[in-house]
C-alpha positions, 0 to 999 in steps of 0.5 A, spaced: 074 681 509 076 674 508 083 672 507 082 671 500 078 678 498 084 682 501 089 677 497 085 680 491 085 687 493 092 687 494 094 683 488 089 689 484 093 694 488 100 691 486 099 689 479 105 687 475 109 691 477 111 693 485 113 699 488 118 695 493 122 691 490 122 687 495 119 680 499 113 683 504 109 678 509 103 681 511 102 675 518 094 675 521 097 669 526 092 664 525 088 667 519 093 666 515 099 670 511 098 674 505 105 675 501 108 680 497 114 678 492 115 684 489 122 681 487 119 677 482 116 680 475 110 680 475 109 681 481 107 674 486 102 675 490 099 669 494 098 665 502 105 661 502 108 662 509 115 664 506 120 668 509 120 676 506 124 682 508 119 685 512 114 682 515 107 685 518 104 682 524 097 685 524 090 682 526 085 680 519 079 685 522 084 691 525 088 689 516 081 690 513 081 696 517 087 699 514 086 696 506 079 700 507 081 707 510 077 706 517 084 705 520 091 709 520 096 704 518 101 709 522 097 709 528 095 702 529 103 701 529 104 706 535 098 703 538 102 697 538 096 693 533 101 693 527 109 690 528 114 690 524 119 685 523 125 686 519 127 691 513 123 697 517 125 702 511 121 697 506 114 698 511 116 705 511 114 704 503 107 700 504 103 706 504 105 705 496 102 698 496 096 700 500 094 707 498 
């Protein structure tokens, strides 16, 4: 998937309304970053590199994996193909975002 398709897929997912309140970056290094302010009503999902609460380094293949369900998001992290940056209480809620 491209940045711009998973910007849309979790833009669908979040809606209007998040179920964390709060700013999340979800950073795919040098393919760009997909951010969560879900602070904000509606819900503000875009590509800024801002700073958030929480921020997800993960690759775009490995992220694409997790969104489409061929990846346990859980295990990436134990694997060390997912790390947490900030609020870990806040990515402890994602699988909320990312159903």
């Amino acid at each position: 998937m491209t940045l711009e398709e998973l910007t849309e897929g979790i833009r669908g997912r979040v809606g209007e309304k998040s179920a964390v309140a709060a700013t999340i970056k979800f950073d795919f290094g040098e393919d760009g970053v997909i951010r969560i302010d879900g602070t904000s009503e509606p819900a503000v999902i875009d590509n800024s590199d801002e700073d958030a609460d929480c921020v997800v380094k993960v690759s775009l293949d490995d992220f694409s994996q997790i969104v489409e369900g061929g990846l346990n998001a859980q295990m990436a992290f134990m694997t060390g193909k997912l790390k947490v940056e900030g609020d870990m209480g806040i990515a402890m809620q994602l699988s909320q975002l990312l159903g």
